[in-house]
Backbone as a printed PyTorch tensor [residue, N CA C, xyz], in Angstrom:
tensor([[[100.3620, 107.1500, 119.8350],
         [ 99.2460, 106.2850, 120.1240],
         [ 98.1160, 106.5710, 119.1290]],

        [[ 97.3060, 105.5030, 118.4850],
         [ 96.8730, 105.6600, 118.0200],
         [ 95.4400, 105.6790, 118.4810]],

        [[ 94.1190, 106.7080, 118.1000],
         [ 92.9310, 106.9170, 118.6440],
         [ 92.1410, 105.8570, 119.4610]],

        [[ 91.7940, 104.5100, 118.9100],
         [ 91.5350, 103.3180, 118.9110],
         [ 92.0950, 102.9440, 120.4120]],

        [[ 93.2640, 103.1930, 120.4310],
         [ 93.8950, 102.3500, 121.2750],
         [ 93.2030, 102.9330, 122.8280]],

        [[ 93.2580, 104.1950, 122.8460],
         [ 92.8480, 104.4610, 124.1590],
         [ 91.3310, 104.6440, 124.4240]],

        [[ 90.3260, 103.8750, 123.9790],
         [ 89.3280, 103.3570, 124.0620],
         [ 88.9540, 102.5910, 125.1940]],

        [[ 87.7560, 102.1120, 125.6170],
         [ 87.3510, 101.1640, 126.3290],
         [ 85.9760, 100.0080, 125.5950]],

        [[ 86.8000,  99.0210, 124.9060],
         [ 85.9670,  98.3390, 124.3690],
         [ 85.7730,  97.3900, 125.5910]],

        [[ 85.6950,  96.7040, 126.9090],
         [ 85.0620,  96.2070, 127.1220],
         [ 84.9020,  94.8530, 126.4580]],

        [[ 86.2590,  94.2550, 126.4850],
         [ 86.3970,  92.7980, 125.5280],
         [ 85.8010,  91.8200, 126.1730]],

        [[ 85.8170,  91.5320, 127.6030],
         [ 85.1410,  90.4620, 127.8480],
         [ 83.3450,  90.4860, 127.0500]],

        [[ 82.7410,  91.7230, 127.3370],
         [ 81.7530,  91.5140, 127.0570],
         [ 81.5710,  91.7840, 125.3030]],

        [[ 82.3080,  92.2120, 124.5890],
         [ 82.3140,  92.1880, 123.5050],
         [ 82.4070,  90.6050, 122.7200]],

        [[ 82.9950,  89.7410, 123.4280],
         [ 83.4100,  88.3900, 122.7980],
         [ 82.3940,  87.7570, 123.3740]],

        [[ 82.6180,  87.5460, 124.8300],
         [ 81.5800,  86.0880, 125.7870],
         [ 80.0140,  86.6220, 125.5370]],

        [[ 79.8740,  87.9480, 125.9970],
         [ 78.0970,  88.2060, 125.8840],
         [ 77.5050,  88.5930, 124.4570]],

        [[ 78.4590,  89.3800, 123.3680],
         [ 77.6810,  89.9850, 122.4360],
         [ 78.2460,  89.2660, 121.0010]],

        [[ 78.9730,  88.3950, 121.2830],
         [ 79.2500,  87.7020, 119.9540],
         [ 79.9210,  88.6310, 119.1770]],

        [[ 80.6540,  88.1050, 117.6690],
         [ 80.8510,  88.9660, 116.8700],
         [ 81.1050,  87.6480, 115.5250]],

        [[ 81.6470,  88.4770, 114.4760],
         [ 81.7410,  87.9590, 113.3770],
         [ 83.1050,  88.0440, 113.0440]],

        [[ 83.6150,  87.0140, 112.5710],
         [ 85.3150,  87.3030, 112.0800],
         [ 84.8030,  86.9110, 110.4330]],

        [[ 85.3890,  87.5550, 109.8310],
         [ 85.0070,  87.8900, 108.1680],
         [ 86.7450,  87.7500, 107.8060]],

        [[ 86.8500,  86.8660, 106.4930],
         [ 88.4320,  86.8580, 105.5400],
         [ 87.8090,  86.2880, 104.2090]],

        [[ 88.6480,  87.2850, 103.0530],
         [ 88.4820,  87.1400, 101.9800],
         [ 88.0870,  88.4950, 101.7330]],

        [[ 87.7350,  88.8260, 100.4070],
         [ 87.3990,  90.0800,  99.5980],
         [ 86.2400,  89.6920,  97.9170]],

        [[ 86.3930,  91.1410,  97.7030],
         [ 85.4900,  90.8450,  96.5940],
         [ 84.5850,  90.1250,  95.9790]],

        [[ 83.7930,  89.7530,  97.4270],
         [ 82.8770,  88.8740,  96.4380],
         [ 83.2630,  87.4060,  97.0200]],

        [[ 84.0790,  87.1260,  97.5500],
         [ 84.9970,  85.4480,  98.0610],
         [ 85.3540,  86.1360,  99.5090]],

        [[ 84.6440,  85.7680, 100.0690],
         [ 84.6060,  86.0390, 101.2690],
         [ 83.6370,  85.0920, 102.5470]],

        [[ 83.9970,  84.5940, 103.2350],
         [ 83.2800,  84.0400, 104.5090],
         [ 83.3270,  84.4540, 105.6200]],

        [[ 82.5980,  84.4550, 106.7250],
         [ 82.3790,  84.9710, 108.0760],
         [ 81.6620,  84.1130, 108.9070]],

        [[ 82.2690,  83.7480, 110.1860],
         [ 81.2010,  82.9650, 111.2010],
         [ 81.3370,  83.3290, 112.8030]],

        [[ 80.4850,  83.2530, 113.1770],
         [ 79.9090,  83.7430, 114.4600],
         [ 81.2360,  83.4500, 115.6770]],

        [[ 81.7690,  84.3130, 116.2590],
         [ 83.0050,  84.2830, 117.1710],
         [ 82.4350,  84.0530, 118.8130]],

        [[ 82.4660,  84.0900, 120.0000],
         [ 82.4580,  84.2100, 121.3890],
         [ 83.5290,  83.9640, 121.9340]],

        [[ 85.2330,  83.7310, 121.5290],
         [ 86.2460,  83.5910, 121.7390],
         [ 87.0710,  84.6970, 121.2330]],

        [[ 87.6390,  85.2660, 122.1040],
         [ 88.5640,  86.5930, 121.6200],
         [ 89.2050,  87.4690, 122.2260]],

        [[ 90.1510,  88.2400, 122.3020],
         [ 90.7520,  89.2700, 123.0410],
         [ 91.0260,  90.2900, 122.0180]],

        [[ 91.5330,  91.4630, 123.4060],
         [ 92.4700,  92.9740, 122.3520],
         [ 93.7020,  92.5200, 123.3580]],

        [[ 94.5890,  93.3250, 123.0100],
         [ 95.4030,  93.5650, 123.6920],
         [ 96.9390,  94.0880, 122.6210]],

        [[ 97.9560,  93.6030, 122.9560],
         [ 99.2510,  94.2060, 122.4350],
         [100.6260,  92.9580, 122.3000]],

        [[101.4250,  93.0270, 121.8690],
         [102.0720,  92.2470, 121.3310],
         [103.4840,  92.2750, 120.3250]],

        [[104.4310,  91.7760, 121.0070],
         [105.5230,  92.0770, 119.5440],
         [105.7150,  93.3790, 119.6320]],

        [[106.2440,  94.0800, 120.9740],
         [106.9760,  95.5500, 120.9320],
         [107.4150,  95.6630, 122.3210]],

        [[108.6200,  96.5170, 121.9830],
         [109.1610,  96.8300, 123.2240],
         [108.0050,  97.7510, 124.3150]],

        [[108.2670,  97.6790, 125.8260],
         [106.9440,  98.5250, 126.1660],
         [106.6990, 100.1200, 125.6580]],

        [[105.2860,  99.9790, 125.6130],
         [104.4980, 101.5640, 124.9140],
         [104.8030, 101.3950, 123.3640]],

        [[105.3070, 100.0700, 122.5430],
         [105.3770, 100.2220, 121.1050],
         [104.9240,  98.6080, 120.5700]],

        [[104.3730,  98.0640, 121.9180],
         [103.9750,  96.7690, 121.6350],
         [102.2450,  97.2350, 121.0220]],

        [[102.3510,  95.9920, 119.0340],
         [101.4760,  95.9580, 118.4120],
         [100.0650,  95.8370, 118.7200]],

        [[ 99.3400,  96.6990, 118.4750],
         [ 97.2640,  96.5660, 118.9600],
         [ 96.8050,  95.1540, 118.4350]],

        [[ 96.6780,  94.5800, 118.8360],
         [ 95.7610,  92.9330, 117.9940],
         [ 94.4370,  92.6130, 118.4870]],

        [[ 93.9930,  91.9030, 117.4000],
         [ 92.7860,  91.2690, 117.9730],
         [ 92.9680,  89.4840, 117.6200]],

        [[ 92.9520,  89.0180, 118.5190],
         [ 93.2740,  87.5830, 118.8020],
         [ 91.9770,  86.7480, 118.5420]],

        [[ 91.7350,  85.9350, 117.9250],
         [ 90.3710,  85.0810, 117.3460],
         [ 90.4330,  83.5610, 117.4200]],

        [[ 89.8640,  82.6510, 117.8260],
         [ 89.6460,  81.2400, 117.8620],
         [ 88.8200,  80.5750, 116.9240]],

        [[ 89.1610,  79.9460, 116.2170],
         [ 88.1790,  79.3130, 115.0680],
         [ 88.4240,  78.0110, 114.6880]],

        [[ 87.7180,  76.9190, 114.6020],
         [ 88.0190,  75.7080, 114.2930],
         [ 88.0600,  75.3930, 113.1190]],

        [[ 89.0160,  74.3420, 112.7660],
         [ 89.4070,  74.1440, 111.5730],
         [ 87.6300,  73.0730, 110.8890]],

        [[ 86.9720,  73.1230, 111.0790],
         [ 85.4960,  72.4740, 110.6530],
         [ 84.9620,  73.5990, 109.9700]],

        [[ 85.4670,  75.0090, 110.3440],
         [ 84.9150,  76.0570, 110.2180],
         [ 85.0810,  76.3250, 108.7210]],

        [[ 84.2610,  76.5500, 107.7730],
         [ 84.2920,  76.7970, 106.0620],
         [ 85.1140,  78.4720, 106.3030]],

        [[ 84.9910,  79.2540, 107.1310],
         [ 85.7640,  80.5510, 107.4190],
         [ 87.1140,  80.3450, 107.7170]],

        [[ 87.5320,  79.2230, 108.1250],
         [ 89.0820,  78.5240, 108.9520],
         [ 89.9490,  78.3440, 107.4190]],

        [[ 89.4870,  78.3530, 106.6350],
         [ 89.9360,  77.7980, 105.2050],
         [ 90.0860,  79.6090, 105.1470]],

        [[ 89.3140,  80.4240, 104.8730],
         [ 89.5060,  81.8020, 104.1340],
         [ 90.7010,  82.6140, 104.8380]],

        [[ 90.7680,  82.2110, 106.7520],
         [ 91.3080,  82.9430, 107.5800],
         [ 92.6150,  82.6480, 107.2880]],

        [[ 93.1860,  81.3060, 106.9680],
         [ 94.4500,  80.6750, 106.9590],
         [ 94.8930,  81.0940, 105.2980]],

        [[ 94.5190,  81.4330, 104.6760],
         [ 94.8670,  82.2790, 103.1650],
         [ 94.8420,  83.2770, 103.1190]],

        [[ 94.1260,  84.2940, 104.1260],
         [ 94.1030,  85.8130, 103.7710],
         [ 95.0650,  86.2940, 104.7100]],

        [[ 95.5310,  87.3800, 104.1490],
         [ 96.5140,  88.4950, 105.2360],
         [ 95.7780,  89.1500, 106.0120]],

        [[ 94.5040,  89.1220, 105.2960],
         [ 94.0160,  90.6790, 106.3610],
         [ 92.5780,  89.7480, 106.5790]],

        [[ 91.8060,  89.7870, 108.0600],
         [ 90.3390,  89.8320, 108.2160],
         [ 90.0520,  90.7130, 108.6320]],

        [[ 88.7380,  90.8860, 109.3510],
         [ 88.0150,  92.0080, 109.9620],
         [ 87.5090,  91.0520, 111.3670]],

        [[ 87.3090,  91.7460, 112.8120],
         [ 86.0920,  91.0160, 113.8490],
         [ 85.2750,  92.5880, 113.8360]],

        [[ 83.9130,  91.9920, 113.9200],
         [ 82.5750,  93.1770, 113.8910],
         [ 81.9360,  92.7100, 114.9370]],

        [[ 81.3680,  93.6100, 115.2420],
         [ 80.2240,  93.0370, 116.7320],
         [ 78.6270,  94.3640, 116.0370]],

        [[ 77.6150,  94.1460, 116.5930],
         [ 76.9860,  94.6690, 116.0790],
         [ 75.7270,  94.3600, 117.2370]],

        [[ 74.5970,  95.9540, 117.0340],
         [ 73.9540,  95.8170, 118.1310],
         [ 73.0370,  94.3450, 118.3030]],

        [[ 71.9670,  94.9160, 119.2790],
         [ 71.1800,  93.5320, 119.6680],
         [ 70.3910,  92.8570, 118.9200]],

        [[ 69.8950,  94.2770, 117.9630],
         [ 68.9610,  93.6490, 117.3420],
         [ 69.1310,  92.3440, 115.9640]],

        [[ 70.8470,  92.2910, 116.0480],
         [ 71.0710,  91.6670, 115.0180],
         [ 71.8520,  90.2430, 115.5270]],

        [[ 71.1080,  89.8970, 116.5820],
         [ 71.6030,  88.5860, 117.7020],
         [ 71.0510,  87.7160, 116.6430]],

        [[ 69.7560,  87.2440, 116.0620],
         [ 69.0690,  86.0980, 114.9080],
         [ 69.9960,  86.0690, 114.1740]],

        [[ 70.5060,  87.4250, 113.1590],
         [ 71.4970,  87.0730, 112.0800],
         [ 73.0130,  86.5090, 112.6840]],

        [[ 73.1900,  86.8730, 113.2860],
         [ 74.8220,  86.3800, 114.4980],
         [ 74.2040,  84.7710, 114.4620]],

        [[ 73.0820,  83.9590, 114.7400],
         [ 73.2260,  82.6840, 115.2630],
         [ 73.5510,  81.9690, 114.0030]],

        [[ 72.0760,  82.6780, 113.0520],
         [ 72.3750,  82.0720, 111.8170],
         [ 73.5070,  81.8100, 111.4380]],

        [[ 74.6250,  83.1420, 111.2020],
         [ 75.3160,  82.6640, 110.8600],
         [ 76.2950,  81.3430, 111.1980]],

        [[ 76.4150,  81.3060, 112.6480],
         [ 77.2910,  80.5050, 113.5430],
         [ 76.5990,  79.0940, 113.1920]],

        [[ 75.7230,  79.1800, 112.7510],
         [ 74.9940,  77.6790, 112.2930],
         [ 74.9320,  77.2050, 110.6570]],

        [[ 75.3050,  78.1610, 109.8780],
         [ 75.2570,  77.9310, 108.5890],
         [ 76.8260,  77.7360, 107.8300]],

        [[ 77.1550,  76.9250, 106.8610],
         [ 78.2800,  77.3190, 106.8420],
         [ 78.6790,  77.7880, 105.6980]],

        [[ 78.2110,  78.3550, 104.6180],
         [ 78.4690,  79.3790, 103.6220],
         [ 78.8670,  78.5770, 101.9460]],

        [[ 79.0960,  77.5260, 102.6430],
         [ 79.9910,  76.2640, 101.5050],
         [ 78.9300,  76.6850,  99.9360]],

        [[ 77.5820,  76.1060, 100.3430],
         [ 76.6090,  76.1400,  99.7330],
         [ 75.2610,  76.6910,  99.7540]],

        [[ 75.6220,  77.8020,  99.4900],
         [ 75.0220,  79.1640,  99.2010],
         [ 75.3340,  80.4820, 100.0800]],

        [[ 74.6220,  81.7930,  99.8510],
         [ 75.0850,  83.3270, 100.3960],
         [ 74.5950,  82.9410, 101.7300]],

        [[ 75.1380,  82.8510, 103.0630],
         [ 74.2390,  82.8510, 103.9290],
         [ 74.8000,  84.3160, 104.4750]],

        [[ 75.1780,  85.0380, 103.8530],
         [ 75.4560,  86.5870, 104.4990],
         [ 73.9950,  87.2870, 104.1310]],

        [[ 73.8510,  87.0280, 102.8240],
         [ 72.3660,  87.3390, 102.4600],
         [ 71.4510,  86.7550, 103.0450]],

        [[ 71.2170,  85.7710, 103.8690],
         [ 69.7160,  84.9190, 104.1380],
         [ 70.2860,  85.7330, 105.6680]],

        [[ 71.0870,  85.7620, 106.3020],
         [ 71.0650,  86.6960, 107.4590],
         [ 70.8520,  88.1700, 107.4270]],

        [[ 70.4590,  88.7810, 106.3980],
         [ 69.9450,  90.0990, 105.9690],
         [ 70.9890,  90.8370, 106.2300]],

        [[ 71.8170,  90.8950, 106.2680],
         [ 73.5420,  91.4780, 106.2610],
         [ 73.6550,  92.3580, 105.0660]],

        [[ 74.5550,  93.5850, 104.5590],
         [ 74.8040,  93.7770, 103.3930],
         [ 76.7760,  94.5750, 104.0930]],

        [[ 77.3260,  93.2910, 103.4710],
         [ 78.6460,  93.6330, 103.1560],
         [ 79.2190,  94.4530, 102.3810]],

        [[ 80.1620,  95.3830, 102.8260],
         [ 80.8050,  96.3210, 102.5910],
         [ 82.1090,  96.4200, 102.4500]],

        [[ 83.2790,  96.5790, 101.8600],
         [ 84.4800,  96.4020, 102.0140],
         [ 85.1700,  97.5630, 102.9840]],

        [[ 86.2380,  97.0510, 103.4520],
         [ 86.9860,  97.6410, 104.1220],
         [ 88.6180,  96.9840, 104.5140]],

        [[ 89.2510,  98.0990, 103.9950],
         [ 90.9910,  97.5530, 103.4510],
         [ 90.3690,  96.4750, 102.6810]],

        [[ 91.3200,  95.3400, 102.9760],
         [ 91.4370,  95.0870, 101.9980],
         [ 90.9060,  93.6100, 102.2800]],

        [[ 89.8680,  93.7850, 103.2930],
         [ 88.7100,  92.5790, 103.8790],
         [ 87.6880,  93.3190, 103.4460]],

        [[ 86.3950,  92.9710, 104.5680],
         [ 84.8390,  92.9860, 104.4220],
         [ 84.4450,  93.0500, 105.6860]],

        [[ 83.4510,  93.8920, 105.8360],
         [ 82.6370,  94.2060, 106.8820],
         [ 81.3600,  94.3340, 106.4860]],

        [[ 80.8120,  94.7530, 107.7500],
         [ 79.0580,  94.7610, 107.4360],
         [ 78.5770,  96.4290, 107.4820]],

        [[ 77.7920,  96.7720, 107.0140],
         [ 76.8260,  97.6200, 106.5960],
         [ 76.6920,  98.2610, 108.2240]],

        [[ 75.7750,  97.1910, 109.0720],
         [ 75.0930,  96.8090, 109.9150],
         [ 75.7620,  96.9710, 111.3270]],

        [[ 77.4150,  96.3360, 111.4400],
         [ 78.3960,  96.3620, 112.7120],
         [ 77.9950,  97.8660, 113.0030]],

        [[ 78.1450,  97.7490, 114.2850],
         [ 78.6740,  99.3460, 114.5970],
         [ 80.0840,  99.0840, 115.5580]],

        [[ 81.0460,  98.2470, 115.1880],
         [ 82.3820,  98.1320, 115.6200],
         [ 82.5320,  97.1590, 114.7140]],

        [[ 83.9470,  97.8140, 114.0540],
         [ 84.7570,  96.6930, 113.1510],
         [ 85.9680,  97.0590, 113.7190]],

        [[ 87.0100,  95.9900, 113.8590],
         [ 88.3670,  95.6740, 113.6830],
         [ 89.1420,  95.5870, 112.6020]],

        [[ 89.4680,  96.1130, 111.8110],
         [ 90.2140,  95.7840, 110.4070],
         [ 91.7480,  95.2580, 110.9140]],

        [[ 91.8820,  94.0120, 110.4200],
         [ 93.5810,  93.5840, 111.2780],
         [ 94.1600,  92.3500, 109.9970]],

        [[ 95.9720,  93.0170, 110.0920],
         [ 96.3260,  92.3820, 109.1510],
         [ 97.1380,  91.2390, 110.0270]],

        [[ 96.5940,  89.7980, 109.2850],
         [ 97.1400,  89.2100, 110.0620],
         [ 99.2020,  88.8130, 109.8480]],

        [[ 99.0720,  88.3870, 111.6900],
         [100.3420,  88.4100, 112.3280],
         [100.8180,  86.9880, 112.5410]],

        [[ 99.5610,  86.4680, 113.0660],
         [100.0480,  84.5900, 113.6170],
         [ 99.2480,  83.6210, 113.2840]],

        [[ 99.2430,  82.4750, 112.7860],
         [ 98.0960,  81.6350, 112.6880],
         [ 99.0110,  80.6320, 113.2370]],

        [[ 97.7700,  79.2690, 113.7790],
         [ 98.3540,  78.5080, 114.2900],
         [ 97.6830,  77.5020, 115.2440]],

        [[ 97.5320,  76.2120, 115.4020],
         [ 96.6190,  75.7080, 115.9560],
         [ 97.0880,  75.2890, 117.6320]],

        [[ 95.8650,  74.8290, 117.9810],
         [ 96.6780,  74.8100, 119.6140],
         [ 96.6390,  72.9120, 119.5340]],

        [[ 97.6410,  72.5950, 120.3950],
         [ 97.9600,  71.0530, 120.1600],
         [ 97.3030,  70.7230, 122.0400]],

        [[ 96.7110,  69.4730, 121.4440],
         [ 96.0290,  68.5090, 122.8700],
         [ 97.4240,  69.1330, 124.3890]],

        [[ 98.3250,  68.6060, 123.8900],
         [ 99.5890,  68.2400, 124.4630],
         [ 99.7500,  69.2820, 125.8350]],

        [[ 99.6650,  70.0920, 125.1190],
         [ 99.9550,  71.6540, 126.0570],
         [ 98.6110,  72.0030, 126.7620]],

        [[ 97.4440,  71.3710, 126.6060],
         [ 96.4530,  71.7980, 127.6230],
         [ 96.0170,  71.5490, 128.7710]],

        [[ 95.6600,  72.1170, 129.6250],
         [ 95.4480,  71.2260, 130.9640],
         [ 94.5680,  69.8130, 130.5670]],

        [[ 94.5430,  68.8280, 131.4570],
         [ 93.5270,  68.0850, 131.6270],
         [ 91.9210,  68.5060, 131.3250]],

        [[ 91.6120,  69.5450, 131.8620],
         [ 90.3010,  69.9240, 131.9920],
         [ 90.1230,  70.4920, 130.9490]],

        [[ 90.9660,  71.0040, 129.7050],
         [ 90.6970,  71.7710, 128.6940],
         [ 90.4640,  70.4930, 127.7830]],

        [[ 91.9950,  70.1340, 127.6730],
         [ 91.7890,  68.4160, 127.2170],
         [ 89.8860,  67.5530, 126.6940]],

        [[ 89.7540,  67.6520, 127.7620],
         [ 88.1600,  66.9780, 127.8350],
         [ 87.4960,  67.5090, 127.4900]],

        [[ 87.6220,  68.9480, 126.8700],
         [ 86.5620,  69.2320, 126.1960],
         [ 86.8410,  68.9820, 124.5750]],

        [[ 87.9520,  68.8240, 124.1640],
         [ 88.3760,  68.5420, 122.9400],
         [ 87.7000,  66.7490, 122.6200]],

        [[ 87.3920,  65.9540, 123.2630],
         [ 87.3240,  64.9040, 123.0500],
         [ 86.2910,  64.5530, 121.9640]],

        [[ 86.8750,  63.8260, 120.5800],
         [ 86.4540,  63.4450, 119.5520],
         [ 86.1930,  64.9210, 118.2530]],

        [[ 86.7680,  65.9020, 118.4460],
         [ 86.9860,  66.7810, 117.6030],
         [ 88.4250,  67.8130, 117.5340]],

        [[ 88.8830,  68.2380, 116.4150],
         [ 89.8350,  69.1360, 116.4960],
         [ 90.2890,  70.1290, 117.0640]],

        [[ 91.1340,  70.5630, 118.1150],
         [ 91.1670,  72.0480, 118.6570],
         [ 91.5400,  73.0290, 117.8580]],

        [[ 90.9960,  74.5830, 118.3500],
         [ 90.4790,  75.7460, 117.3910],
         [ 92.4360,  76.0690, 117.0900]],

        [[ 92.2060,  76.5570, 115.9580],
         [ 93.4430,  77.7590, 115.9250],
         [ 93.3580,  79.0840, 116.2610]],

        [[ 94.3550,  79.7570, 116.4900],
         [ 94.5600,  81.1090, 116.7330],
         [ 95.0650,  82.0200, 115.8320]],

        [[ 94.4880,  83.2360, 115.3810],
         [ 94.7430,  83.9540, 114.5160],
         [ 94.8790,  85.1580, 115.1010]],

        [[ 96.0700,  85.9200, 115.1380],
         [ 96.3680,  87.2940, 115.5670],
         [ 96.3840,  88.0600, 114.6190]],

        [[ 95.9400,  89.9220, 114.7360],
         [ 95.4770,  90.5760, 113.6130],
         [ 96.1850,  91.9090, 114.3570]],

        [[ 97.1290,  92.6360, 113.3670],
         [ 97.3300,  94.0340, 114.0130],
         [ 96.5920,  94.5290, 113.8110]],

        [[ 95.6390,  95.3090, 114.5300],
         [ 94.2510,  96.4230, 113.8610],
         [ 95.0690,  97.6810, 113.4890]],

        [[ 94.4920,  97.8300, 112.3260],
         [ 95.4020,  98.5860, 111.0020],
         [ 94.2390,  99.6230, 111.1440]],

        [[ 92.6900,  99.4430, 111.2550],
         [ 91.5920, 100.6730, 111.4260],
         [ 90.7040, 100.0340, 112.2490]],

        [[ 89.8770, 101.0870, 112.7240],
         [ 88.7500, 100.6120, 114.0030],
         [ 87.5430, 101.3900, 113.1980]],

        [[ 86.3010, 100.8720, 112.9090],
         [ 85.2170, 101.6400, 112.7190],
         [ 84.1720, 101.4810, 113.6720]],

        [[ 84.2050, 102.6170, 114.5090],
         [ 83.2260, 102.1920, 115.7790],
         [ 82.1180, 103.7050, 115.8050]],

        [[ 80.8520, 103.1480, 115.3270],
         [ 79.6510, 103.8340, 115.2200],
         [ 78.7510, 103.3610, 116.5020]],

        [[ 79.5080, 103.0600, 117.8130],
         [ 78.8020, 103.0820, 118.6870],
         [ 78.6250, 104.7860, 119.7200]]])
């Protein structure tokens, strides 16, 4: 087992209350946008050898949905309170045309063979496992209706390969 694993991150409130950032790309070519959809959990192993993941929702509108669906590896970061302004910004900006990692006072850092922040005090480093979008077809009714007149998100699964948690 690896250290990470027997943790208590506390995912509901890590995704629904404290937001985070899913980051893909490297060197310099890199995008990130504001997450509230997400899980941990395990996957793809017999029991006690099933894979650590972090599971992410992102819509294909998303200028990050383009980096996530080309890269092998992203990162999800969560980071304390005081950095809730830079989290909205980002979720509102979309990177196309110009640094908005910089106008959110962020300073990116690499890690494997993604990007993280300076700033997180929890990163996920995860190479991805699944991409894939979810189709109208298969949703309830009530999920259904919320899709109406835009695309539903895809899903991106990530084995977490390292955890950097400075909490």
């Amino acid at each position: 087992m690896k250290e990470f694993e027997s943790k208590d991150y506390q995912v509901f409130n890590l995704f629904n209350r404290e937001w985070g950032l899913v980051t893909a790309g490297k060197d310099g070519h890199f995008n990130t946008c504001t997450i509230a959809w997400g899980s941990l959990g395990t996957i793809w192993g017999a029991p006690n050898r099933g894979k650590p993941i972090v599971t992410v929702y992102v819509n294909p509108s998303r200028y990050t949905w383009q980096f996530l669906k080309k890269s092998d590896y992203f990162t999800v970061s969560f980071f304390p309170k005081e950095y809730r302004n830079a989290l909205a910004y980002l979720g509102s900006h979309s990177g196309r045309d110009g640094d908005k990692v910089a106008a959110a006072g962020l300073t990116p850092t690499p890690m494997g063979k993604s990007q993280t922040y300076k700033e997180a005090n929890l990163t996920f480093l995860c190479k991805k496992l699944y991409q894939g979008g979810f189709h109208r077809a298969g949703m309830s009714d009530e999920i259904q209706d919320i899709y109406v007149g835009w695309e539903p998100h895809w899903m991106f699964i990530g084995e977490i390969l390292e955890v950097k948690d400075k909490r």
